[in-house]
N, CA, C and O atoms as CSV, one atom per row, in Angstrom:
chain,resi,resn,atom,element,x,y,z
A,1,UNK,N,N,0.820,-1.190,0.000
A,1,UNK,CA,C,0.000,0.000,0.000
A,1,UNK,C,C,0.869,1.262,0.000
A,1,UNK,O,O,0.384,2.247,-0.556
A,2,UNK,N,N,1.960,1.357,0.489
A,2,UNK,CA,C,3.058,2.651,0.797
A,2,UNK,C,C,3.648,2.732,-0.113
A,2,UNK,O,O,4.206,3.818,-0.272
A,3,UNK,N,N,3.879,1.508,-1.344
A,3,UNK,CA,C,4.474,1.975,-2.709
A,3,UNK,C,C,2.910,2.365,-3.442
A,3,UNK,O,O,3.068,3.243,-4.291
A,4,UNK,N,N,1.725,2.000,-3.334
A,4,UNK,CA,C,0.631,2.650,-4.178
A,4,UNK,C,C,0.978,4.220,-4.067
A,4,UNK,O,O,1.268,4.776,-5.126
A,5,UNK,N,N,0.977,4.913,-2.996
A,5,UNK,CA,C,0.568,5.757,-2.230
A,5,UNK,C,C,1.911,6.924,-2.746
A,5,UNK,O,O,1.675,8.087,-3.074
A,6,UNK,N,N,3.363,6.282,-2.719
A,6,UNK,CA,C,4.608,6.952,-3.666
A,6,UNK,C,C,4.122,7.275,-4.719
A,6,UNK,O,O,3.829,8.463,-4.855
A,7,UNK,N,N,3.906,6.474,-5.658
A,7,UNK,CA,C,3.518,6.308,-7.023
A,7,UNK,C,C,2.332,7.537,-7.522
A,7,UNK,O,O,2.338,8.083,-8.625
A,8,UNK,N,N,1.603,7.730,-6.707
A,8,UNK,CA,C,0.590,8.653,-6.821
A,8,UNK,C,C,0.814,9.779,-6.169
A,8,UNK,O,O,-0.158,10.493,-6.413
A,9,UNK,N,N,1.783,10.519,-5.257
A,9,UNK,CA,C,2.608,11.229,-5.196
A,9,UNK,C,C,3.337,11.526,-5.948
A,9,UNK,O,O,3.162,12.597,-6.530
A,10,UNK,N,N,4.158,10.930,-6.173
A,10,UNK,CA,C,5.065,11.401,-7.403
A,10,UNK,C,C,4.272,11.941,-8.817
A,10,UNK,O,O,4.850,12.778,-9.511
A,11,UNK,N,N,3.049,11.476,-9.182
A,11,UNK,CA,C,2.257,11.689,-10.001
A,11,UNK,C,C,1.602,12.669,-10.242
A,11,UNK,O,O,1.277,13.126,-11.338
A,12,UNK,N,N,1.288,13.186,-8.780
A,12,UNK,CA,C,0.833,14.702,-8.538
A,12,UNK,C,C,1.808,15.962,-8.320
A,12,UNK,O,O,1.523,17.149,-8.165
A,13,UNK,N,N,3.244,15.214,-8.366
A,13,UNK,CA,C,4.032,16.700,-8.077
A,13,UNK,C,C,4.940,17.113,-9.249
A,13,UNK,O,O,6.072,17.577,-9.383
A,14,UNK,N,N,3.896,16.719,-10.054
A,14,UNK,CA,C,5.141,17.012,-11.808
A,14,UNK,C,C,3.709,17.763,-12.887
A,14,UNK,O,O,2.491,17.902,-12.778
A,15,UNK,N,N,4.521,18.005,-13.649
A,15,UNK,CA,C,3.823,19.166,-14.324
A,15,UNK,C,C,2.624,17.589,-15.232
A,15,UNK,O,O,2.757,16.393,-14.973
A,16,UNK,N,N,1.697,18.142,-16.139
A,16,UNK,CA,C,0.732,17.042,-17.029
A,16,UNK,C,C,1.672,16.924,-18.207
A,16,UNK,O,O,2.195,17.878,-18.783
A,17,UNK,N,N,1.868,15.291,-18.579
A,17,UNK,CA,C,2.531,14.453,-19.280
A,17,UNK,C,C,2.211,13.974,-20.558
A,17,UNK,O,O,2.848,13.236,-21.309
A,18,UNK,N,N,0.771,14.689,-20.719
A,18,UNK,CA,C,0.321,14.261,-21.964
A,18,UNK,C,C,-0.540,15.208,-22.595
A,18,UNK,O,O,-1.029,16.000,-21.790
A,19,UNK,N,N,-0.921,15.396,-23.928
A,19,UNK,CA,C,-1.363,16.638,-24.182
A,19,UNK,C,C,-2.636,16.439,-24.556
A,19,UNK,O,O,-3.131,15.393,-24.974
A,20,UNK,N,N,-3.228,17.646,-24.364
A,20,UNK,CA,C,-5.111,17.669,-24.861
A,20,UNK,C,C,-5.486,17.031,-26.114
A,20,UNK,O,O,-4.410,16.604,-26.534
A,21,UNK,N,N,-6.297,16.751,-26.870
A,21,UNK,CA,C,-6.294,16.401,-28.127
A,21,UNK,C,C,-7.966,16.173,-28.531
A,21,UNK,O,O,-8.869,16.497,-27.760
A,22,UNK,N,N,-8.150,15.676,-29.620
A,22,UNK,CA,C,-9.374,15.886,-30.436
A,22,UNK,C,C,-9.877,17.696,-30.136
A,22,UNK,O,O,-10.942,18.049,-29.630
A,23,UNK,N,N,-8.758,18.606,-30.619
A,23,UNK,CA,C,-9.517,19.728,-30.669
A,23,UNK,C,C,-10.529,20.286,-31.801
A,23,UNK,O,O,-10.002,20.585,-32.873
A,24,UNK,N,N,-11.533,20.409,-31.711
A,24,UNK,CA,C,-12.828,20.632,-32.632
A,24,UNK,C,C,-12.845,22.522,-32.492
A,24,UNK,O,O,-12.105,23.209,-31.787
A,25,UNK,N,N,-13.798,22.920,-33.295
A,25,UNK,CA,C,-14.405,24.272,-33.297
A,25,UNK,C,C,-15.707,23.909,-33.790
A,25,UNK,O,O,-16.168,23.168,-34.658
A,26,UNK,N,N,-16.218,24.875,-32.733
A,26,UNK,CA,C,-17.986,24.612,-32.736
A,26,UNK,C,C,-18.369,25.874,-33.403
A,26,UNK,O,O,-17.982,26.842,-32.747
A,27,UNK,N,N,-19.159,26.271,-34.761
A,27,UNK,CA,C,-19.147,27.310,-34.995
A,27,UNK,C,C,-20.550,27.892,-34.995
A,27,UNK,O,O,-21.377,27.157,-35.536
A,28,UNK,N,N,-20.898,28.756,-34.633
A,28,UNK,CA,C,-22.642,28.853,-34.537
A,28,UNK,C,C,-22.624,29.178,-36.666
A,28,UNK,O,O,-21.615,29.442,-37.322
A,29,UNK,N,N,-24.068,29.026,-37.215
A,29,UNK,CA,C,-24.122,29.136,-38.465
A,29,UNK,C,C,-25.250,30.813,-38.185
A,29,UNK,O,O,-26.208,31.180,-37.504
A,30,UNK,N,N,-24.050,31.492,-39.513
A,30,UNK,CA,C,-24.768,32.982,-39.931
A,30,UNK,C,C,-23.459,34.002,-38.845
A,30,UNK,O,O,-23.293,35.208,-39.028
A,31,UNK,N,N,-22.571,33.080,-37.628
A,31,UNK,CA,C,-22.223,34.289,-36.841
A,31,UNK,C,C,-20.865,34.170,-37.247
A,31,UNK,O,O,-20.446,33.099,-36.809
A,32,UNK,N,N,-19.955,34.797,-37.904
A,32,UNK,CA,C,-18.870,34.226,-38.240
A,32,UNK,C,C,-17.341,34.360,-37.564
A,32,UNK,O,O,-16.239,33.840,-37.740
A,33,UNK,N,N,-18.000,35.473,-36.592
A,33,UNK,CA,C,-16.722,35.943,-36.108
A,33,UNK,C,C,-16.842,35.003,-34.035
A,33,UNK,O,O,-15.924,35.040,-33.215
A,34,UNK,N,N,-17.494,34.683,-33.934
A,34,UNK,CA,C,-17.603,33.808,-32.608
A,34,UNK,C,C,-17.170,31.869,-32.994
A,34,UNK,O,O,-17.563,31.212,-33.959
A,35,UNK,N,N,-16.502,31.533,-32.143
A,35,UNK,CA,C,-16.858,30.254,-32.332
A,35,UNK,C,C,-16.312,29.603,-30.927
A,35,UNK,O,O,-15.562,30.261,-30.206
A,36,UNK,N,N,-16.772,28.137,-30.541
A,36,UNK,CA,C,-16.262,27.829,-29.492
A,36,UNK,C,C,-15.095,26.943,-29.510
A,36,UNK,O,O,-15.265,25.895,-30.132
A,37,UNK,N,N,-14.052,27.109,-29.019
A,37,UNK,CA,C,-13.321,26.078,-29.181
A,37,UNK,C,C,-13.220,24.486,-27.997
A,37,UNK,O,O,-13.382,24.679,-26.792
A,38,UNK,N,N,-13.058,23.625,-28.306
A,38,UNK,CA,C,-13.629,22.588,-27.317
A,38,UNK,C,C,-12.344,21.708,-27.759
A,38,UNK,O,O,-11.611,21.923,-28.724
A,39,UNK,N,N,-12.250,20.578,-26.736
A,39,UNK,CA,C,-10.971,19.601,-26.764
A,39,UNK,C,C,-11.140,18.789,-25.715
A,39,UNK,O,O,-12.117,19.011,-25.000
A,40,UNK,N,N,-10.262,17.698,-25.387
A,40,UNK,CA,C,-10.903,16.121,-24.483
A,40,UNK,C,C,-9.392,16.358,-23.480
A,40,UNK,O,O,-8.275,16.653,-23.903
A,41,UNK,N,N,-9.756,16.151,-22.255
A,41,UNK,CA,C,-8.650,15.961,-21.654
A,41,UNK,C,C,-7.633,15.762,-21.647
A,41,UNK,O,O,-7.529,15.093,-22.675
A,42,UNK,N,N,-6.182,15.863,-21.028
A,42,UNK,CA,C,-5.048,14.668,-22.118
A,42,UNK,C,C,-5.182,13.400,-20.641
A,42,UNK,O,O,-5.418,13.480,-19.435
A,43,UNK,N,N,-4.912,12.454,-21.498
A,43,UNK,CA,C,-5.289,11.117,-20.676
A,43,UNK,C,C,-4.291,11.033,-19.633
A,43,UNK,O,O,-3.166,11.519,-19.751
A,44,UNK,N,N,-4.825,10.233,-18.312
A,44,UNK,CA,C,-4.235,10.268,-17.163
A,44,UNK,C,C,-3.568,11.493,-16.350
A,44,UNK,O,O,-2.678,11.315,-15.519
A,45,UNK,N,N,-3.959,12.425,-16.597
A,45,UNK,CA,C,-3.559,13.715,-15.743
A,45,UNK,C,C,-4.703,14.360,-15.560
A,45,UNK,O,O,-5.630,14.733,-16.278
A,46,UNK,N,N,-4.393,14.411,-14.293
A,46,UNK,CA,C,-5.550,15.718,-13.945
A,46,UNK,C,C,-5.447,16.899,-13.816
A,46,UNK,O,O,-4.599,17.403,-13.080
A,47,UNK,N,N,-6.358,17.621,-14.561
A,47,UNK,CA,C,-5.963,19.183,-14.584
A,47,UNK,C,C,-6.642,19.891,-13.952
A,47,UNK,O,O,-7.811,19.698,-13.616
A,48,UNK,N,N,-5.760,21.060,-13.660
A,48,UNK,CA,C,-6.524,22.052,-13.164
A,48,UNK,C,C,-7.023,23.183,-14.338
A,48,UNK,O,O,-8.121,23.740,-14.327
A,49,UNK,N,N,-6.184,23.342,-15.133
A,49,UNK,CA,C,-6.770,24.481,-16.178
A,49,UNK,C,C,-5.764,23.990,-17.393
A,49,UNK,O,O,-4.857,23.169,-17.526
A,50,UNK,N,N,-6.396,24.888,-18.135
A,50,UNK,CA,C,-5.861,25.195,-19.657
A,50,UNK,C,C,-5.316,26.052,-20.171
A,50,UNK,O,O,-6.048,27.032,-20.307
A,51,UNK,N,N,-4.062,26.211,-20.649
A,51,UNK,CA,C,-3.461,27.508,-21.965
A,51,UNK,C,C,-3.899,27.284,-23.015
A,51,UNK,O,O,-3.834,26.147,-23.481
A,52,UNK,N,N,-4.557,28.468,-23.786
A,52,UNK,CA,C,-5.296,28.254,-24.762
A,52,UNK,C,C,-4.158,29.473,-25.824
A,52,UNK,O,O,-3.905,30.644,-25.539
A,53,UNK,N,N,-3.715,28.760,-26.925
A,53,UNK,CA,C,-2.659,29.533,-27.744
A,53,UNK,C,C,-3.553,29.972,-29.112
A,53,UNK,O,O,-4.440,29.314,-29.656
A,54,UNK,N,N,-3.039,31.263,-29.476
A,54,UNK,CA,C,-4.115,31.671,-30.897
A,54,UNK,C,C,-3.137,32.323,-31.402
A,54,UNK,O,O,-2.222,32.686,-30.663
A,55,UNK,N,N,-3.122,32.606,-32.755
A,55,UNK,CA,C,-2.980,33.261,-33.843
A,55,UNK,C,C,-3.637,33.282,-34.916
A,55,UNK,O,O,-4.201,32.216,-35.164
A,56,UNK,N,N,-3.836,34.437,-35.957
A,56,UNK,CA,C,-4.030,34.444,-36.907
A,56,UNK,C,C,-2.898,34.140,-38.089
A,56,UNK,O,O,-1.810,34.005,-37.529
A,57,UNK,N,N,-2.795,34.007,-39.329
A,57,UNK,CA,C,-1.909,33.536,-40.529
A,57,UNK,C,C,-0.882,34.143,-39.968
A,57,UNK,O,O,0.084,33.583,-39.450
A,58,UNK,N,N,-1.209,36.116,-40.125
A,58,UNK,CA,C,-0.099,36.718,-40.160
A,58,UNK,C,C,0.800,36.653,-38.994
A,58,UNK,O,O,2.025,36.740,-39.088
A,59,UNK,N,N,0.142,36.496,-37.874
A,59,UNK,CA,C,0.994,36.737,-36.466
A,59,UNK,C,C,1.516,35.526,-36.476
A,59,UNK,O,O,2.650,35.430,-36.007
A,60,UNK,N,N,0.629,33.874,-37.177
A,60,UNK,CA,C,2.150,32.441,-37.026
A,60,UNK,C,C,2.977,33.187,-37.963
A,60,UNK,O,O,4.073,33.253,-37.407
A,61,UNK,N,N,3.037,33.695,-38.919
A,61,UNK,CA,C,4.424,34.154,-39.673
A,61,UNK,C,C,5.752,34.739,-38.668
A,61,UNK,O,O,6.937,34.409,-38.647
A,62,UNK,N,N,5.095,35.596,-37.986
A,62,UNK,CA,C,5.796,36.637,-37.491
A,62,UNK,C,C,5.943,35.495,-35.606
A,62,UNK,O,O,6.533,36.024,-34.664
A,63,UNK,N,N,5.581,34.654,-35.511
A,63,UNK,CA,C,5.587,33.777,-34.371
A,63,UNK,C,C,5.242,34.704,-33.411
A,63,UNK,O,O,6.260,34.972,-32.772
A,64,UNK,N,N,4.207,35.373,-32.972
A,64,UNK,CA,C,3.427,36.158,-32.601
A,64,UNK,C,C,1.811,35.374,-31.986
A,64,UNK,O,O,0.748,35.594,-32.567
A,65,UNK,N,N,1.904,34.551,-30.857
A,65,UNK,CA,C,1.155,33.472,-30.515
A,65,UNK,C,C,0.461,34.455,-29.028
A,65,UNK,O,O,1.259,34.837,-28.172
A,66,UNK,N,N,-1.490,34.863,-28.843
A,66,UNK,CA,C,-1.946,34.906,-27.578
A,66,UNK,C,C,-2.482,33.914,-26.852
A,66,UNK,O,O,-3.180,32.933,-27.107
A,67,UNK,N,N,-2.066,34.323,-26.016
A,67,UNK,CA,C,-2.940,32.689,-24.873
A,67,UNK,C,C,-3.901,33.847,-23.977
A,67,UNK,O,O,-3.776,35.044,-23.721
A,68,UNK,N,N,-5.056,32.639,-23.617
A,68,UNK,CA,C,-6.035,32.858,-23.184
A,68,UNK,C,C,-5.843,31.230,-21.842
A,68,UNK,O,O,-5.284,30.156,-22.067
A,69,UNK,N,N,-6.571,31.707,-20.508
A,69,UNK,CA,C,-6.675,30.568,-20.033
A,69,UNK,C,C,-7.945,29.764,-19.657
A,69,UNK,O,O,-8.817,30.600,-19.422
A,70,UNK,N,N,-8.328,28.791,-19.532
A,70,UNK,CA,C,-9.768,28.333,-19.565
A,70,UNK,C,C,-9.815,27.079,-18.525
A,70,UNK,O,O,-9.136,26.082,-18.770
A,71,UNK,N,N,-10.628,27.147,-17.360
A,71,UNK,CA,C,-11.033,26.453,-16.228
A,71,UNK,C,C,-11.136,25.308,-17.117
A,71,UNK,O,O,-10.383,24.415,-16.731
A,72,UNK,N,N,-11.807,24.991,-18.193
A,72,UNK,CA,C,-12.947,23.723,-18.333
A,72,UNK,C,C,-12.235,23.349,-19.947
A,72,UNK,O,O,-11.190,23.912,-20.271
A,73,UNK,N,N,-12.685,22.695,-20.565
A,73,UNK,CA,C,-12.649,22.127,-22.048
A,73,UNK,C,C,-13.380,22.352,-23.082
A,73,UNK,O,O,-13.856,21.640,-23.967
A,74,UNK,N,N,-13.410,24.381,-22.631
A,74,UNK,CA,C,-13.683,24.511,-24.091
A,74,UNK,C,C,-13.489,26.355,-23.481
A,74,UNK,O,O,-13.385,26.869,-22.367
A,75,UNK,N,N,-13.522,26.944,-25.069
A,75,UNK,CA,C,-13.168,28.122,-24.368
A,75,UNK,C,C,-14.135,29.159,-25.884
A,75,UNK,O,O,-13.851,28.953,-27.064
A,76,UNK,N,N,-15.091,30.068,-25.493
A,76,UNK,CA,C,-15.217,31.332,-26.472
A,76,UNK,C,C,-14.041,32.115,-27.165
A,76,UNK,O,O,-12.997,32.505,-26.641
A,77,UNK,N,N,-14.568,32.287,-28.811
A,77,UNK,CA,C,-13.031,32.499,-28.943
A,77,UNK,C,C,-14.198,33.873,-29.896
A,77,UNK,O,O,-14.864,33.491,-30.858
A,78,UNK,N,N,-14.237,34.837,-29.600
A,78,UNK,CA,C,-14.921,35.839,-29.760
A,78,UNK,C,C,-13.773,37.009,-30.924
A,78,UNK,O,O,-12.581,37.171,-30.663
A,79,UNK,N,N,-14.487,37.698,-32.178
A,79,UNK,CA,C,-14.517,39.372,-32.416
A,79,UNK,C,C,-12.895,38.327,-33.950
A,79,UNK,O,O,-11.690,38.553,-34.064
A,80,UNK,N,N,-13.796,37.336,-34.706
A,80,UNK,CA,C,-13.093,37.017,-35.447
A,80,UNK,C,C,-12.792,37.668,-37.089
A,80,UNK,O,O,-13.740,37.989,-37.805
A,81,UNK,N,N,-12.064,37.736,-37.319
A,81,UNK,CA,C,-12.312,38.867,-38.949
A,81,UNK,C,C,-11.928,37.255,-39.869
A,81,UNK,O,O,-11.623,36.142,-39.438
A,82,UNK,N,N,-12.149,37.869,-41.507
A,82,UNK,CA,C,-12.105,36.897,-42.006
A,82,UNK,C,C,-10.304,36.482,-42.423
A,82,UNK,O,O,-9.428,37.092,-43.036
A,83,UNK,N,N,-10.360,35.207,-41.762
A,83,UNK,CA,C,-8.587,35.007,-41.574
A,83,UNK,C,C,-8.438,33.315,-41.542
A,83,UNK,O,O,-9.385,32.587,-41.244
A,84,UNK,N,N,-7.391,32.927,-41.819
A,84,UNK,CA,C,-6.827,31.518,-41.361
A,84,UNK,C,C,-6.602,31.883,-39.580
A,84,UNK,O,O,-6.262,33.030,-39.288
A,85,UNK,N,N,-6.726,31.276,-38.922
A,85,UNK,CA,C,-6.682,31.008,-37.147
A,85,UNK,C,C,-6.105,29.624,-36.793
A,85,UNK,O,O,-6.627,28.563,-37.133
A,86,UNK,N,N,-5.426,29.696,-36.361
A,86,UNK,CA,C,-4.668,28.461,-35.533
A,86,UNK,C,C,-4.406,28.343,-33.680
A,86,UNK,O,O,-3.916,29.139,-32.880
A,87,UNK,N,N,-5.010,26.920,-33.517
A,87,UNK,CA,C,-5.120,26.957,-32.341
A,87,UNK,C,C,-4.454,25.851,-31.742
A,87,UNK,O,O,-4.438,24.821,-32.415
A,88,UNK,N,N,-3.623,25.824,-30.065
A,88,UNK,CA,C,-3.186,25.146,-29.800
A,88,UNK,C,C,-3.762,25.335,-28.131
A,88,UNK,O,O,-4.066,26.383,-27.562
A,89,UNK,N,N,-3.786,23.762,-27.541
A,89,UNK,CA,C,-3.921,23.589,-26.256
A,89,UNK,C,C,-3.027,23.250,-24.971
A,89,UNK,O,O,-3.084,22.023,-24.880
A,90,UNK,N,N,-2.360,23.665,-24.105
A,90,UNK,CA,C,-1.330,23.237,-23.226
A,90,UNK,C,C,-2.312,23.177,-21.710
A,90,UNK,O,O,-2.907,24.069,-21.106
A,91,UNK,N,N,-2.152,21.637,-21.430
A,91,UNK,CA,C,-2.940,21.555,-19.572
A,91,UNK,C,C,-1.596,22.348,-18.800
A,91,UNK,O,O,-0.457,22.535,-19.226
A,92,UNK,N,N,-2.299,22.768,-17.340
A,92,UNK,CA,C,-1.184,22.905,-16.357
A,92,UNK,C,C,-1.833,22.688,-15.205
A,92,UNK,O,O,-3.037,22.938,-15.150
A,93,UNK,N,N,-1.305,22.301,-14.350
A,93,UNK,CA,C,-1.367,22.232,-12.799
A,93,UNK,C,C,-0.640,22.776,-12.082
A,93,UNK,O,O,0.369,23.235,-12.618
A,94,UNK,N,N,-0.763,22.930,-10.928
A,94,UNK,CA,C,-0.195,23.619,-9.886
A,94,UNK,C,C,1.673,23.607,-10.589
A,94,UNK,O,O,2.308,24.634,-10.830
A,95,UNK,N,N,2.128,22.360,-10.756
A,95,UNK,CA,C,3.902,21.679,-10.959
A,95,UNK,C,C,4.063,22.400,-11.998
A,95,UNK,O,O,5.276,22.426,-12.205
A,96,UNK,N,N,3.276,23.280,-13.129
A,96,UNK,CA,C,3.779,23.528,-14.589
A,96,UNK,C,C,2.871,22.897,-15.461
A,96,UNK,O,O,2.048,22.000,-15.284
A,97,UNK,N,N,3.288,23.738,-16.702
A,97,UNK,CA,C,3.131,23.174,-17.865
A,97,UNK,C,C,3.209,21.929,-18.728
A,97,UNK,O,O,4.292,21.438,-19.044
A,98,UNK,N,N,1.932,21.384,-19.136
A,98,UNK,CA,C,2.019,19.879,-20.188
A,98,UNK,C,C,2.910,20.186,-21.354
A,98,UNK,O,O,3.671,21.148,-21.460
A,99,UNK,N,N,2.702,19.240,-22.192
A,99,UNK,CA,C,3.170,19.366,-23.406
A,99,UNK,C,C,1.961,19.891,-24.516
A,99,UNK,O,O,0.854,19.362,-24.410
A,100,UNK,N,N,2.149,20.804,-25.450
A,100,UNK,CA,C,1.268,21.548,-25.899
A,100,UNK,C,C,0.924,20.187,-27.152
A,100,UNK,O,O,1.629,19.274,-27.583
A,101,UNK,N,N,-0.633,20.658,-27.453
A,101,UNK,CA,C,-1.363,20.003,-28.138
A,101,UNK,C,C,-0.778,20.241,-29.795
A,101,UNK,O,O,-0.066,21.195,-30.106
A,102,UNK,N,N,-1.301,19.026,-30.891
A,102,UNK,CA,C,-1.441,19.363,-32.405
A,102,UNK,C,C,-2.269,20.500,-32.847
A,102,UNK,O,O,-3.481,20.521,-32.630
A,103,UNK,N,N,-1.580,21.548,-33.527
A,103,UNK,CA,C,-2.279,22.726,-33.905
A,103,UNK,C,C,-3.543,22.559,-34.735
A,103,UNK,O,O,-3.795,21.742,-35.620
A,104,UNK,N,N,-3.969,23.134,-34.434
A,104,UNK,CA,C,-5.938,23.073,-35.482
A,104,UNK,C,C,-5.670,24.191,-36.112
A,104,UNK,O,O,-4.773,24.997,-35.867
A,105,UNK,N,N,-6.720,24.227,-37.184
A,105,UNK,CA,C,-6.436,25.117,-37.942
A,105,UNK,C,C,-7.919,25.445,-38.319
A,105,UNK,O,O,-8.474,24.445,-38.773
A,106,UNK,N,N,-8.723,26.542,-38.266
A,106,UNK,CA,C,-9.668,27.039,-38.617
A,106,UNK,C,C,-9.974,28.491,-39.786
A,106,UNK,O,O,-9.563,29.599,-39.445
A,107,UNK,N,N,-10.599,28.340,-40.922
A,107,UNK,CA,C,-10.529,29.389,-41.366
A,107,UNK,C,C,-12.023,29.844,-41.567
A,107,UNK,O,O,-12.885,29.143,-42.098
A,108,UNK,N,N,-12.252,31.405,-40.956
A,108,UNK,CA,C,-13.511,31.899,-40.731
A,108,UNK,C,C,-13.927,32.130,-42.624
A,108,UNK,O,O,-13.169,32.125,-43.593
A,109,UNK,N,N,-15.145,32.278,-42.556
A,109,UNK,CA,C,-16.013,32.267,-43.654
A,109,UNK,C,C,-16.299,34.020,-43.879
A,109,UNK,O,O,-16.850,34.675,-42.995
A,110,UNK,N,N,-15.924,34.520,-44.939
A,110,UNK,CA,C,-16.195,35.981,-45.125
A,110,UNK,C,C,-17.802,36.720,-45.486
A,110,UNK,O,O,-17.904,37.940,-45.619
């Protein structure tokens, strides 16, 4: 029982080990500049929150990336113009930063 009990210690005092994934965009139809972004846990870590990474075309050129942070698994991504958008997800807990998610790529409708 006292090696269960290590094991799950040690588990909780390191940053999340695996990254978010199946990220989707939920887009309402007619609104073009709102959409939600949503994504699945990363497996076996528990999180406390989310870094949510954005750019548009021009700012990945210029590597020019905003984060937003989000309690839950999914986040409003509001006041969009018509552009290519790329999105990435990183969990963290109290220990640090996961390893950041596969970039999505969304392009709004003009």
């Amino acid at each position: 029982m006292i090696e269960k009990d290590r094991r799950f210690a040690a588990k909780q005092s390191q940053p999340p080990k695996s990254k978010p994934h199946n990220i989707t965009v939920v887009a309402m139809e007619g609104c073009h500049s709102f959409i939600i972004l949503d994504w699945a846990r990363p497996l076996k870590d528990d999180m406390v929150s989310y870094m949510v990474h954005s750019a548009s075309y021009d700012d990945v050129l210029n590597n020019r990336w905003s984060s937003r942070s989000s309690s839950g698994t999914h986040l409003a991504v509001e006041n969009l113009k018509p552009n290519s958008y790329y999105f990435k997800v990183q969990a963290k807990n109290v220990f640090g930063l996961g390893p950041v998610s596969d970039t999505l790529t969304y392009v709004t409708e003009s």
